[in-house]
C-alpha positions in Angstrom: 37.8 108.9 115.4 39.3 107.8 111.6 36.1 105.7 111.4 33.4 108.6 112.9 35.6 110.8 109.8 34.5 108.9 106.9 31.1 107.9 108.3 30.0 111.4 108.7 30.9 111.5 104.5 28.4 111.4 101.8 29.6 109.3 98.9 30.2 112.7 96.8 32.6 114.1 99.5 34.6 110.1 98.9 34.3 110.3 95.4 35.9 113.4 95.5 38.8 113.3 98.2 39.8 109.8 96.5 40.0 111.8 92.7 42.1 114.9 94.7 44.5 112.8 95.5 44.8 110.5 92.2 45.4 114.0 90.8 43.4 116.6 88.4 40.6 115.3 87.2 37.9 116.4 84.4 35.3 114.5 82.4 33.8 116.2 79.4 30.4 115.4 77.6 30.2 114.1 74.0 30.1 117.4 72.6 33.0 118.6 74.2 32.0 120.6 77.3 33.1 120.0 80.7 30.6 118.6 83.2 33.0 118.5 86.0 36.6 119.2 87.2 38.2 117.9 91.1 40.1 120.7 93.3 43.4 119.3 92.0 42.9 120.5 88.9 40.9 124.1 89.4 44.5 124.5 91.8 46.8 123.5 88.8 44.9 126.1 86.4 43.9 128.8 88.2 40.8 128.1 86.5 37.8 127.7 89.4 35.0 125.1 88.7 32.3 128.1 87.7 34.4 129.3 85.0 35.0 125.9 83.8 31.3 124.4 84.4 29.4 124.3 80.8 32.5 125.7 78.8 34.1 124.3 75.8 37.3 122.6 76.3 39.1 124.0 73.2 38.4 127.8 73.9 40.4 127.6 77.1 42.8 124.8 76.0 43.0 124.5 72.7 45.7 122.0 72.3 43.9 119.4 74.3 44.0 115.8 73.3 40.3 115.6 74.1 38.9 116.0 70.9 40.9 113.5 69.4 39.9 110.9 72.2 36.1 112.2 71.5 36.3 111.9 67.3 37.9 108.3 67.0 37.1 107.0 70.9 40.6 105.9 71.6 42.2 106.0 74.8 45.8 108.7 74.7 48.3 107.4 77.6 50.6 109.0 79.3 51.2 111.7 76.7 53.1 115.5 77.9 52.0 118.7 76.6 51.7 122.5 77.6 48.7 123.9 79.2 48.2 127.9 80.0 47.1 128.6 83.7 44.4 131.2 83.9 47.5 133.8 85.3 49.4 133.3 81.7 52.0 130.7 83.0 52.7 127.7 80.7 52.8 124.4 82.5 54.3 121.5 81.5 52.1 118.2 82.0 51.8 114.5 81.1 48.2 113.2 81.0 45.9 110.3 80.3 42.9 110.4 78.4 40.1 107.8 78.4 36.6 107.5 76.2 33.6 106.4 78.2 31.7 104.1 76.7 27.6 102.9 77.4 26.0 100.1 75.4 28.3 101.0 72.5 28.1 104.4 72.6 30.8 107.0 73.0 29.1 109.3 75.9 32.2 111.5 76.7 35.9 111.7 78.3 37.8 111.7 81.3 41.3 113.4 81.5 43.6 112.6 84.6 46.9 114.1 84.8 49.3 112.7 87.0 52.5 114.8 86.9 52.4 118.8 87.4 55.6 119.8 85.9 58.7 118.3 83.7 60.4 118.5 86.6 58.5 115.1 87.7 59.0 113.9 84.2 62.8 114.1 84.2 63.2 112.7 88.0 60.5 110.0 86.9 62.9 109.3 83.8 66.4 109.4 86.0 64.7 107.4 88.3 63.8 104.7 85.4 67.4 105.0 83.5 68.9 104.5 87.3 66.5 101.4 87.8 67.3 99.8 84.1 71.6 100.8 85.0 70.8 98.7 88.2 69.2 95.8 86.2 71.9 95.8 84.1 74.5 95.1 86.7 72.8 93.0 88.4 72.5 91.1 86.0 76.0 90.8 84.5 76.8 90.0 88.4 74.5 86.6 88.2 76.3 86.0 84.7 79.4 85.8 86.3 78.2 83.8 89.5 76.5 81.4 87.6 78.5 82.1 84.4 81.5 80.2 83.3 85.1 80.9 84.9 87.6 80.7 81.7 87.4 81.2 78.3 89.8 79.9 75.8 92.2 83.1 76.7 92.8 80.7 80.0 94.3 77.7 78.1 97.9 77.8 77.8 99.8 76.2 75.6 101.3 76.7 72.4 102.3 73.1 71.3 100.5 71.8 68.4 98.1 69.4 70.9 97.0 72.8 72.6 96.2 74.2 69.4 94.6 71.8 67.3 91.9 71.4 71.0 91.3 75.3 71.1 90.4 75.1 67.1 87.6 72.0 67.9 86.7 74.4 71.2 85.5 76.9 69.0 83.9 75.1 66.3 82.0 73.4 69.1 81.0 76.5 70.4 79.1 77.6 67.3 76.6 74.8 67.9 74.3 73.3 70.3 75.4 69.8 69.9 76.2 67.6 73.1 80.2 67.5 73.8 81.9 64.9 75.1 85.4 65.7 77.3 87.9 62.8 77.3 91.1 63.6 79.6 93.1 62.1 82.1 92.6 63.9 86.0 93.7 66.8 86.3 94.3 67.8 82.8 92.0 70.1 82.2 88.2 69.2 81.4 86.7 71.7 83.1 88.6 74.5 81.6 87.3 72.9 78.0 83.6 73.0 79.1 84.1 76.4 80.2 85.3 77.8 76.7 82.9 76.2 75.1 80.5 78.2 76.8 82.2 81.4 77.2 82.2 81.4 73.5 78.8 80.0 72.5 74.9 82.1 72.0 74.4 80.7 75.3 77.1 82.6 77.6 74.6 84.9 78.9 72.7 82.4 80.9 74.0 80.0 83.4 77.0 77.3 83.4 75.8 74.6 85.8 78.5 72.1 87.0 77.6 68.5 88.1 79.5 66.0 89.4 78.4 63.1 89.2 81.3 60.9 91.6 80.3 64.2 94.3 76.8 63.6 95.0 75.8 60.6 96.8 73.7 58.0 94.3 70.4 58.4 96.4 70.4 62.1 95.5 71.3 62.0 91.9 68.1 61.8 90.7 66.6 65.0 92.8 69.7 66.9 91.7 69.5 66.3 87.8 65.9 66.4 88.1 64.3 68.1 90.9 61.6 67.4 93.3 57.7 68.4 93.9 56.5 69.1 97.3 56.1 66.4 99.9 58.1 64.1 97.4 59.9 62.7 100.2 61.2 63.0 103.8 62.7 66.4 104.2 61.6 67.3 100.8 61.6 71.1 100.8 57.6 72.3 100.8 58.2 74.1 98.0 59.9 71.8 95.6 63.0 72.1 94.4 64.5 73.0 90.6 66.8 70.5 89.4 70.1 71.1 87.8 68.8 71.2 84.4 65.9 73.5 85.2 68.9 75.6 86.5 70.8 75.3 83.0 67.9 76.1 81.1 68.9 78.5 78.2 72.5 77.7 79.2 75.1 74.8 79.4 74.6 71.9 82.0 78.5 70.2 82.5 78.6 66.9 84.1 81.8 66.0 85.3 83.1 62.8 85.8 80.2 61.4 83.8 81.9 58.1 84.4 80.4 57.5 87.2 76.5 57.7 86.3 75.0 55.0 87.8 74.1 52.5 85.3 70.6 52.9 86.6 70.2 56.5 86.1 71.6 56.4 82.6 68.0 55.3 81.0 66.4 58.8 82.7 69.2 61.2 81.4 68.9 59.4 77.9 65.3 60.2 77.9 65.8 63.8 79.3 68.3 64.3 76.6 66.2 63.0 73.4 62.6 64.0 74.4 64.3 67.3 75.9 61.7 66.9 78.7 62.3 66.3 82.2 60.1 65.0 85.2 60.5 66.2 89.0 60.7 63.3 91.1 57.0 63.0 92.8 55.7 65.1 89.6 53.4 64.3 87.2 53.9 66.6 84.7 56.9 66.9 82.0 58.5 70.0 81.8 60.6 71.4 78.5 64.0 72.4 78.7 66.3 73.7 76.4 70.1 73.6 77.6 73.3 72.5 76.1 75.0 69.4 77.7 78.5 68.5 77.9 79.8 65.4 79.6 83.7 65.4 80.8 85.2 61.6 81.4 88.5 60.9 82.8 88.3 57.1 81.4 87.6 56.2 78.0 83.8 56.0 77.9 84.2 53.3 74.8 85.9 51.2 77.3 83.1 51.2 79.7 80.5 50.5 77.0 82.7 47.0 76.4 82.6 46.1 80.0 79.1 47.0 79.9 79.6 49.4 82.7 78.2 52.2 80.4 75.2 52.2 78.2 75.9 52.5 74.3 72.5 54.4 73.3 73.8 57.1 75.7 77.0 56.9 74.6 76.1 57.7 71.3 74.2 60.3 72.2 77.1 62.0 74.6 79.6 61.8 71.6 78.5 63.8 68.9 81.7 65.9 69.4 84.5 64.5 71.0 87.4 66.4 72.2 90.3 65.2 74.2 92.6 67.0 76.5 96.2 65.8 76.1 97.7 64.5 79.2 100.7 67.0 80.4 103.5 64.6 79.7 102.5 64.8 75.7 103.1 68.3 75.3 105.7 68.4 77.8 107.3 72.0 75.4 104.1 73.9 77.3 105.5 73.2 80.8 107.9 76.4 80.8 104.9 78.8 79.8 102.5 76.8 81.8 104.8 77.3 84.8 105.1 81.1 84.8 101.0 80.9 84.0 100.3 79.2 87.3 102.9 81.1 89.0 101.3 84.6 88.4 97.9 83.7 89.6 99.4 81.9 92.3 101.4 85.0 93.2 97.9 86.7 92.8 95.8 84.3 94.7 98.0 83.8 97.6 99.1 87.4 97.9 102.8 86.4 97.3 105.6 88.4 95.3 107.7 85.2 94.2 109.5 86.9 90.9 110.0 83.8 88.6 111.4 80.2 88.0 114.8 79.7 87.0 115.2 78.2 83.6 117.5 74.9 85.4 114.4 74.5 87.5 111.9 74.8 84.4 114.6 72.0 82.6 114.0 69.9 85.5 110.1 70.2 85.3 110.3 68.9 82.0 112.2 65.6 82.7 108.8 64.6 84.8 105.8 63.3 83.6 103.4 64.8 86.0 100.6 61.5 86.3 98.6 64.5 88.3 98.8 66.6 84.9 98.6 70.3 85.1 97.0 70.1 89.0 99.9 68.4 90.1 101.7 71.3 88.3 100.0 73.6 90.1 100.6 72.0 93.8 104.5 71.5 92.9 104.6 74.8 92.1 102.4 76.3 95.2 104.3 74.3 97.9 107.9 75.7 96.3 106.7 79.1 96.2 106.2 78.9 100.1 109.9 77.3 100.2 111.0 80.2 98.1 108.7 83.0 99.8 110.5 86.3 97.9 113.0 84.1 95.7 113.2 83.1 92.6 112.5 79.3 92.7 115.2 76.9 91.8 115.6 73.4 91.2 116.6 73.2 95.1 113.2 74.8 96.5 111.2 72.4 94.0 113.2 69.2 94.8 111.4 68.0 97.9 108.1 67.8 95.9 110.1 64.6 94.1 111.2 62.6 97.1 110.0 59.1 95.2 110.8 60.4 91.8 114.6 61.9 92.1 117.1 60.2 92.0 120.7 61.2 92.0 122.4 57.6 92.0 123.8 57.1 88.2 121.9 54.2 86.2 124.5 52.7 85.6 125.2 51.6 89.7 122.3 50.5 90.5 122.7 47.0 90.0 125.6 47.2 92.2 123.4 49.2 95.1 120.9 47.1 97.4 117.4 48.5 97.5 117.2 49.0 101.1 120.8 51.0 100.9 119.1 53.4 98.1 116.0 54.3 100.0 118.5 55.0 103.1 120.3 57.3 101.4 117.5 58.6 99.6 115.5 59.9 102.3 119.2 61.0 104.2 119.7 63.3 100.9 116.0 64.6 101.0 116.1 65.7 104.8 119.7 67.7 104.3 117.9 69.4 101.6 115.0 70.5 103.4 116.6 71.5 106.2 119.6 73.5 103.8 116.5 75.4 102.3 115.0 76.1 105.8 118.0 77.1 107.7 117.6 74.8 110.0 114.1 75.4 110.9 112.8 72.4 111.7 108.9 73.4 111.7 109.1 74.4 108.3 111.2 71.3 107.5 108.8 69.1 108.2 105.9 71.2 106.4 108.3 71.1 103.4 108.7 66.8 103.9 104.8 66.4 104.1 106.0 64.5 108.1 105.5 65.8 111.3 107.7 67.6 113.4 107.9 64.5 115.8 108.6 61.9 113.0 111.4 65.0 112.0 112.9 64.5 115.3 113.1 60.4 115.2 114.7 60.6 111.8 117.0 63.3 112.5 118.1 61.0 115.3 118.6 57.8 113.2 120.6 59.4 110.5 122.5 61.2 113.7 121.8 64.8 112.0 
């Protein structure tokens, strides 16, 4: 039926149902008459086509743009003005004019308006501002998925290791340069790279993490680099972006840079000085432009001497170095570190332990923590479920130390076999878990790191 519609339409009726709906419609010859006007527009004015047909635009609507389009033959977009209906009501409108042109020669106008009242203009505006508010947060939402975690705010410390890092962290941020992160496990890298770009141009765009001991070595090349269709089984048929397509405009952080293969190093030397990369299976190089920083948790020099790292890309990798002191240098920031980690935990875990005692704290400090501030952390976690709403002591943190606490005095233990200290060792350490339990043996053996069962047979061979 649809089709018998149209067919039974001459080309005029077409022309015309397609212009009532785009809106009114007028063209106007070169002198400034109208030749024709749609419905849509004789229903917006009031005006019908006879008394528009062959009359001058100006002595009904004076403050048209059309003369202006007519005199210098330049097109007027999207521009809102007042027009009077034939019944004396003002209007507002916003309307498009355009010249028509032939062989070089300006042969009239059209006029389309496509909004019938301000009305449309401001919901048309609210629904822009609404749109760009959107945009906004959407995108602040991908800067903080993508972003980076910490800032410098994040690093705690006040010791004059902690300080003298978080001055370099910021004059690293100011530049572009490649950073090199030396620091034991545990101690903090990450945290470094992060600051650096929290606080750099860049912070706005993405923070990509690699690491490099993570992904296996048959893969590395895909993941720094990407892939093209088809470049291999189960290649995705798209392709795939690589991790420093990813970071373009932002920071790519490879961690544990370590443990590049030596084979790979040539390619992410290249990628780094020609700041070009090639998809595996591509042909083509593509440009990028992101800031790298490399994190080690062995001295990369030393590697370059076994010959286990290559020195061109060493070079290139240290143009600022930083290192992250180890926890047992700047053992004055384990109180305020303590209290730190205890907070978020609290936070994290949804827990309401109140605080450490300052014995405990003391006792902290005697350690030196070859896990660094992570092996704070886990000390730390697995007292406050000991503790649960207490504060924690020295007693709820002591089974974390079961190799490293010792209450025999120095001075007796040449007098004390080895075997005979490990006995009572371990005898001392099981009292204590089971003191802090109440007995509970489940929770004993969670607090020992042993099973219940293993519990049970040494319960029975101290004849507890």
């Amino acid at each position: 039926m649809t089709e018998n519609y149209f067919a039974n339409l001459d080309r005029a009726d077409i022309f015309e149902l397609i212009l009532d709906k785009i809106g009114g419609v007028t063209l106007v010859g070169r002198d400034g008459r109208w030749i024709y006007v749609n419905n849509a527009f004789t229903e917006l004015t009031g005006y019908s086509r006879k008394d528009l047909h062959g009359q001058y635009v100006r002595a009904i609507f004076p403050d048209s743009f059309m003369y202006k389009v007519l005199s210098t033959g330049e097109s007027i977009s999207n521009v809102p003005f007042q027009l009077k209906t034939k019944g004396g009501e003002v209007i507002q409108l916003v309307g498009s004019y355009y010249p028509i042109w032939d062989d070089g020669v300006l042969r009239g106008c059209i006029f389309v308006t496509f909004l019938r009242n301000m009305e449309q203009v401001m919901e048309l505006s609210s629904n822009i501002n609404e749109l760009l508010d959107k945009l906004t947060l959407y995108r602040k939402s991908l800067t903080e998925i993508q972003g980076a975690k910490y800032s410098i705010d994040n690093i705690i410390g006040k010791s004059p290791q902690i300080k003298a890092m978080k001055r370099t962290i910021l004059q690293a941020a100011r530049s572009a340069s490649t950073v090199l992160i030396e620091g034991e496990t545990g101690s903090g890298k990450e945290l470094v790279a992060s600051s650096i770009h929290h606080h750099s141009r860049r912070s706005t765009n993405a923070f990509i993490k690699v690491n490099c001991a993570a992904i296996p070595k048959e893969l590395l090349e895909s993941e720094f680099f990407g892939y093209e269709a088809g470049a291999f089984t189960g290649a995705s048929k798209s392709g795939k972006k690589g991790k420093f397509e990813l970071a373009n405009e932002g920071t790519l952080f490879l961690d544990e840079i370590n443990q590049l293969p030596f084979e790979l190093q040539p390619k992410l030397l290249r990628a780094i000085q020609e700041r070009e990369i090639e998809r595996v299976g591509g042909t083509r190089s593509i440009p990028i432009d992101c800031r790298l920083i490399a994190a080690s948790n062995v001295p990369l020099q030393q590697l370059v001497e076994e010959g286990q790292f290559r020195k061109d890309l060493y070079y290139r990798l240290n143009v600022v170095n930083i290192r992250v002191p180890p926890l047992r240098e700047r053992k004055e920031d384990i109180p305020i570190l303590a209290d730190s980690l205890l907070e978020r935990l609290n936070e994290q875990l949804g827990m309401r332990v109140p605080g450490i005692s300052c014995n405990a704290k003391e006792h902290l400090k005697q350690y030196d923590w070859p896990g660094n501030v992570r092996e704070l952390q886990n000390v730390i976690e697995r007292a406050m479920n000991i503790a649960w709403s207490e504060t924690i002591t020295w007693q709820h943190l002591k089974p974390s130390f079961i190799t490293s606490v010792s209450t025999v005095e120095p001075e007796t233990i040449h007098q004390m076999p080895i075997r005979k200290r490990k006995y009572d060792l371990e005898l001392e350490t099981i009292k204590s878990a089971l003191e802090l339990t109440g007995g509970n043996k489940s929770r004993a053996a969670e607090v020992l790191q042993i099973s219940r069962g293993m519990l049970y047979k040494k319960l029975k061979k101290y004849g507890l």
